[in-house]
ZADO-1210 file (C-alpha; in nm, 4 decimals, padded with zeros to 6 digits):
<atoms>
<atom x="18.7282" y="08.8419" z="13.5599" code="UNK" pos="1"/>
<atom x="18.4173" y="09.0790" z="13.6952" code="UNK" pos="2"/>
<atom x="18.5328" y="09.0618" z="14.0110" code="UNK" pos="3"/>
<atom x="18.8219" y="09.1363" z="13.9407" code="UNK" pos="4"/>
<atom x="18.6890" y="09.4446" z="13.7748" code="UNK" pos="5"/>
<atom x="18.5157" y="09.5384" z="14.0291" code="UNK" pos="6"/>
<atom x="18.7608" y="09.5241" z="14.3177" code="UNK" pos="7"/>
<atom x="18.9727" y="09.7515" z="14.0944" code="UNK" pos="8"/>
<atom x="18.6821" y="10.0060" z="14.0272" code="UNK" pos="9"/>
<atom x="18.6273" y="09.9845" z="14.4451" code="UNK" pos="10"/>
<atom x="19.0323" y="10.0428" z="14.5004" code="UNK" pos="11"/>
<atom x="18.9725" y="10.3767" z="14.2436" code="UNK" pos="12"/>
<atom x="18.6928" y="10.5246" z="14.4259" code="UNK" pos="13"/>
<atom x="18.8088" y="10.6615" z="14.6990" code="UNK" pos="14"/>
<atom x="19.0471" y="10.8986" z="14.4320" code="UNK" pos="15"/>
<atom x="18.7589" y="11.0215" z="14.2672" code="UNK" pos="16"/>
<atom x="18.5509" y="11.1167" z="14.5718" code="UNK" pos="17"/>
<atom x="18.8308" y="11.3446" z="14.6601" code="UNK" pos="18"/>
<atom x="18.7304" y="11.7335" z="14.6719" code="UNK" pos="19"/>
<atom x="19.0565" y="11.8827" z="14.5355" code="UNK" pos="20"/>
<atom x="18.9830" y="11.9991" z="14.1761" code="UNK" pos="21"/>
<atom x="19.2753" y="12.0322" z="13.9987" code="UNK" pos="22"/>
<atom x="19.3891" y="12.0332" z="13.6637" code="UNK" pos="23"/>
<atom x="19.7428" y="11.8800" z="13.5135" code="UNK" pos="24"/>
<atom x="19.8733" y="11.9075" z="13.1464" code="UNK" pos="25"/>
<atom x="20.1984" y="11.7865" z="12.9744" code="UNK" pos="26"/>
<atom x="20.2647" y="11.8482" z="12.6728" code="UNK" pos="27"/>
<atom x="20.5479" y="11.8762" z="12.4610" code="UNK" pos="28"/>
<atom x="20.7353" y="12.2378" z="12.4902" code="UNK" pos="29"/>
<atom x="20.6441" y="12.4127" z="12.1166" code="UNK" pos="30"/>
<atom x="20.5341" y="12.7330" z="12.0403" code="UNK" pos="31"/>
<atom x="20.1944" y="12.6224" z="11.9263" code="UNK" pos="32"/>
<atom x="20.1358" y="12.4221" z="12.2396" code="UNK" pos="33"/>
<atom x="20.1322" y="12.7788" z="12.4305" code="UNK" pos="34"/>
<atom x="19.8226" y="12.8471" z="12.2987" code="UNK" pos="35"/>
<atom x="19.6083" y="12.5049" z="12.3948" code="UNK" pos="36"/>
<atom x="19.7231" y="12.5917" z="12.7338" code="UNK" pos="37"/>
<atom x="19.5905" y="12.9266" z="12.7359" code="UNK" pos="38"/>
<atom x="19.3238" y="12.8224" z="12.6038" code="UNK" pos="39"/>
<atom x="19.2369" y="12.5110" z="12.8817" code="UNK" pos="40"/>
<atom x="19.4084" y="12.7720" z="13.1744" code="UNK" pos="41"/>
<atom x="19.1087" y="13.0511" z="13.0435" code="UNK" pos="42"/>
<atom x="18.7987" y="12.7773" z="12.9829" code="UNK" pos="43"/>
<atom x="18.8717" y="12.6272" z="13.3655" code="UNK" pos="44"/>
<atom x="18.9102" y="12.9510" z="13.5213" code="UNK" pos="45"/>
<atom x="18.6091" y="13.0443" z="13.3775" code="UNK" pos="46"/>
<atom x="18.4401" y="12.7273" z="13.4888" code="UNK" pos="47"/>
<atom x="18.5548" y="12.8356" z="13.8540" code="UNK" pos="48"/>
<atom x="18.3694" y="13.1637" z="13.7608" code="UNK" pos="49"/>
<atom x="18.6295" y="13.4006" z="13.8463" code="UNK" pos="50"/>
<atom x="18.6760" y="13.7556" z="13.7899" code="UNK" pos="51"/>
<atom x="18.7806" y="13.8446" z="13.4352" code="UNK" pos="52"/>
<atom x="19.0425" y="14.0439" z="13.5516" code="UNK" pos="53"/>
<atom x="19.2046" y="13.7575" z="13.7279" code="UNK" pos="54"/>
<atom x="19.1384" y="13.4848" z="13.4334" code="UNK" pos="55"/>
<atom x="19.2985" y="13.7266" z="13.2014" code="UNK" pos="56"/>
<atom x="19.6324" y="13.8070" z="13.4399" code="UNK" pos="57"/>
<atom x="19.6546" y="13.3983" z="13.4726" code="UNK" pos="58"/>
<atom x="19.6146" y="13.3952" z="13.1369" code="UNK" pos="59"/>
<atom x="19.8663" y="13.5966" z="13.0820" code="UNK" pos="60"/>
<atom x="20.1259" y="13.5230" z="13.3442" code="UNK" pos="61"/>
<atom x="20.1297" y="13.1147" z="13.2607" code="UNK" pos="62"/>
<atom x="20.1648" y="13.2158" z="12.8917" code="UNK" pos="63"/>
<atom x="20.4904" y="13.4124" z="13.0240" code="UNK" pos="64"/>
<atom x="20.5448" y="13.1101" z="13.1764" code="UNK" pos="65"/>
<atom x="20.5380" y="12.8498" z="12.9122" code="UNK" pos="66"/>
<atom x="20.6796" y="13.0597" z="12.6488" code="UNK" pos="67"/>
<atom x="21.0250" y="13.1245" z="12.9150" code="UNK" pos="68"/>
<atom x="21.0218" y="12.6907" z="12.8970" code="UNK" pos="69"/>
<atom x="20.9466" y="12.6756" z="12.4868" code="UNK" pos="70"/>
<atom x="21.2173" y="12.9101" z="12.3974" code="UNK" pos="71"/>
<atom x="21.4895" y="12.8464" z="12.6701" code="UNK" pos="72"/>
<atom x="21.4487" y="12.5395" z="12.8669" code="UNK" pos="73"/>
<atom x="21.5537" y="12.2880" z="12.5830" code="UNK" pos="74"/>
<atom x="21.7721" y="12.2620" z="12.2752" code="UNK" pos="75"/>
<atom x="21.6007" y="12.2732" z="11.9985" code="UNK" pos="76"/>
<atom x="21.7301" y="11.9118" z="11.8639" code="UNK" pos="77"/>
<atom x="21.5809" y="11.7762" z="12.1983" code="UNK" pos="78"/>
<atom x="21.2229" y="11.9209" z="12.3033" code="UNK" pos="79"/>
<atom x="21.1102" y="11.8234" z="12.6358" code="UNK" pos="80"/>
<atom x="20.8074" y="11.8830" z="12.8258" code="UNK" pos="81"/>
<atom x="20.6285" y="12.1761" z="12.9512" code="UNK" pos="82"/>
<atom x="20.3895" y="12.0975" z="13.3221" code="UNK" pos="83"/>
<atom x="20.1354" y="12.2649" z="13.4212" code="UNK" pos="84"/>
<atom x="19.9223" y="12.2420" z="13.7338" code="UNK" pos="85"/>
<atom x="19.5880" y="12.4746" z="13.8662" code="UNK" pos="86"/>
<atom x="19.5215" y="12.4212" z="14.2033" code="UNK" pos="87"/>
<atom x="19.2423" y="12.6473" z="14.3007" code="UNK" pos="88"/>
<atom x="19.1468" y="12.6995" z="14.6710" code="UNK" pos="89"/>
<atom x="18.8608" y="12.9168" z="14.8319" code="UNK" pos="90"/>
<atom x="19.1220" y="13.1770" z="14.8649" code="UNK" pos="91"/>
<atom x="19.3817" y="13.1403" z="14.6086" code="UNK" pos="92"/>
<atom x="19.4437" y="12.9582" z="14.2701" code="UNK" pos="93"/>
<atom x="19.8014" y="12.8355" z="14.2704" code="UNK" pos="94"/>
<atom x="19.9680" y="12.7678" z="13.9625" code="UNK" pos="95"/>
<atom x="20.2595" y="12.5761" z="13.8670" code="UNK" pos="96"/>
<atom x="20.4804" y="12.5594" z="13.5464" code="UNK" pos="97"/>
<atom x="20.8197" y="12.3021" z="13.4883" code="UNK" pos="98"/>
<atom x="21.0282" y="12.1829" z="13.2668" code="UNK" pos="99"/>
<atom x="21.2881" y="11.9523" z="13.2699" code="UNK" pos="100"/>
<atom x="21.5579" y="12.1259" z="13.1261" code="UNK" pos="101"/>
<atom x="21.8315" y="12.3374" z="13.1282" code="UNK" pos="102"/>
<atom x="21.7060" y="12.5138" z="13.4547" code="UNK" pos="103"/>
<atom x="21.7296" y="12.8591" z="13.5578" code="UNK" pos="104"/>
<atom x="22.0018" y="13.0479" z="13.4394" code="UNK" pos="105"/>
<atom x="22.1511" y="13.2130" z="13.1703" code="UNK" pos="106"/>
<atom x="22.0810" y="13.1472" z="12.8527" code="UNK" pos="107"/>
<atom x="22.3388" y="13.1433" z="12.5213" code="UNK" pos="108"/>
<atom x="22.0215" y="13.2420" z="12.3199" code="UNK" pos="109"/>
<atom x="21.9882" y="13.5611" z="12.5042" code="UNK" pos="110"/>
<atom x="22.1080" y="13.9100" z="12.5626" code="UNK" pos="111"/>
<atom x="21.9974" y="13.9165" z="12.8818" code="UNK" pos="112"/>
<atom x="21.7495" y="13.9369" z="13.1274" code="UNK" pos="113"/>
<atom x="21.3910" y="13.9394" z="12.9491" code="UNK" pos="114"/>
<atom x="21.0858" y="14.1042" z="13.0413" code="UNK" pos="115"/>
<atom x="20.9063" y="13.8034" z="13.1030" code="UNK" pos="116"/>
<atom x="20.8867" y="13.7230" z="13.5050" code="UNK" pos="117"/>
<atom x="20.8958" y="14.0964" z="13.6243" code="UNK" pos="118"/>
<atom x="20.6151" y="14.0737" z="13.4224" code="UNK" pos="119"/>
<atom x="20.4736" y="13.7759" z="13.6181" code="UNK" pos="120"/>
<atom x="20.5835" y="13.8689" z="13.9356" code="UNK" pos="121"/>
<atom x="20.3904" y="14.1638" z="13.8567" code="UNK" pos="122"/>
<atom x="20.0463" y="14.0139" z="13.7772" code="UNK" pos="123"/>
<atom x="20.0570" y="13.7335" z="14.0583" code="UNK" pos="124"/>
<atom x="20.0796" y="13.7858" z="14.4000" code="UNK" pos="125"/>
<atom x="20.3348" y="13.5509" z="14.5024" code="UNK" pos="126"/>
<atom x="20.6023" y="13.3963" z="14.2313" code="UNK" pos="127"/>
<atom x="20.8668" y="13.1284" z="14.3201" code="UNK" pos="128"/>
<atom x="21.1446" y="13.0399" z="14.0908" code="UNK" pos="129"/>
<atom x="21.3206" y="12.7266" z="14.1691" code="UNK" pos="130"/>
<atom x="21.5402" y="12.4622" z="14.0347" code="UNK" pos="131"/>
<atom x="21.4252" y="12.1259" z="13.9847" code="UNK" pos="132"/>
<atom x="21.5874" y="11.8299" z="14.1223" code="UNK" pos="133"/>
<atom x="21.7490" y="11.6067" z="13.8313" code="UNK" pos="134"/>
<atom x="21.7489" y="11.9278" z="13.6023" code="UNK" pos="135"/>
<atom x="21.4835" y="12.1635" z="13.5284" code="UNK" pos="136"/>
<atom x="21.2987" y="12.4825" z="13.6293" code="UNK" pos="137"/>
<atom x="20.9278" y="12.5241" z="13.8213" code="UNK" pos="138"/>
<atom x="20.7860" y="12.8662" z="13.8443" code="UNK" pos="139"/>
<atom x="20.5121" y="12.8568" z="14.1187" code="UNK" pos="140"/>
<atom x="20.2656" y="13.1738" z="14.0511" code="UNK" pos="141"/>
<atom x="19.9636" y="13.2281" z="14.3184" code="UNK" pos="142"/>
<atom x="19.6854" y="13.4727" z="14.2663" code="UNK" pos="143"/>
<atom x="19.4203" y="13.5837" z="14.5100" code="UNK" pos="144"/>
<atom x="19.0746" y="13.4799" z="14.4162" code="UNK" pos="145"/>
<atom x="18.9299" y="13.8126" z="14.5721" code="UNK" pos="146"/>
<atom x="19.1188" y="14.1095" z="14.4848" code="UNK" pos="147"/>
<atom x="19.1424" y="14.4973" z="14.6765" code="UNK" pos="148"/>
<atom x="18.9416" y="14.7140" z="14.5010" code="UNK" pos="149"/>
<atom x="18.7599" y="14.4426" z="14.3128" code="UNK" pos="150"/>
<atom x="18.4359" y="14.3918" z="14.2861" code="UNK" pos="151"/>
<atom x="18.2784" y="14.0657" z="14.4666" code="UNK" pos="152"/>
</atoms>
């Protein structure tokens, strides 16, 4: 049985030498799950030490983000979950947030278009909006690590 063990610990390794630092969180889509991602999002971007300005647009645009998925990408007699995933870079931190839902679209709950991603296309400088395969929405946000006019 140690071997065994062992040749499994051996067949991780390699995975946990990698360099890519990344963080993933699923969680079920409720309003007061918005907040514990906020709350990991702003405690690893400050671990990454990066501008306040930036941690607080990230912040700000994934919270967008996750409260678009909480209040229209599920019924509320079937909750799915919300994904998120921080992929910083030396240049960049890229950002992703899915669901598995209804995908992007209107919404019966709705009078129209909301304020939300202008508001995130606004604070991140690149935004994609696509459909999921098998149902569902991803919103993929990046933001520059070093900003014009900020200081470095």
């Amino acid at each position: 049985m140690g071997s065994n063990a062992q040749t499994q610990l051996r067949s991780v390794a390699p995975v946990m030498d990698s360099t890519t630092t990344d963080v993933k969180l699923t969680l079920p889509a409720r309003p007061e799950n918005v907040s514990v991602i906020r709350h990991v999002l702003g405690a690893f971007a400050e671990a990454l030490r990066l501008p306040d300005e930036l941690v607080e647009d990230l912040r700000l645009a994934v919270t967008e983000a996750c409260t678009n998925v909480v209040r229209h990408a599920y019924t509320s007699d079937v909750p799915g979950p919300v994904e998120i995933s921080i992929v910083p870079s030396e240049d960049v931190v890229s950002v992703v947030v899915s669901d598995r839902g209804r995908g992007v679209g209107t919404s019966a709950d709705t009078n129209g278009p909301g304020l939300g991603l202008p508001l995130i296309s606004a604070l991140a400088d690149e935004v994609d909006l696509q459909p999921v395969p098998g149902g569902g929405s991803r919103v993929a946000m990046t933001f520059a690590r070093h900003r014009p006019g900020a200081a470095a």
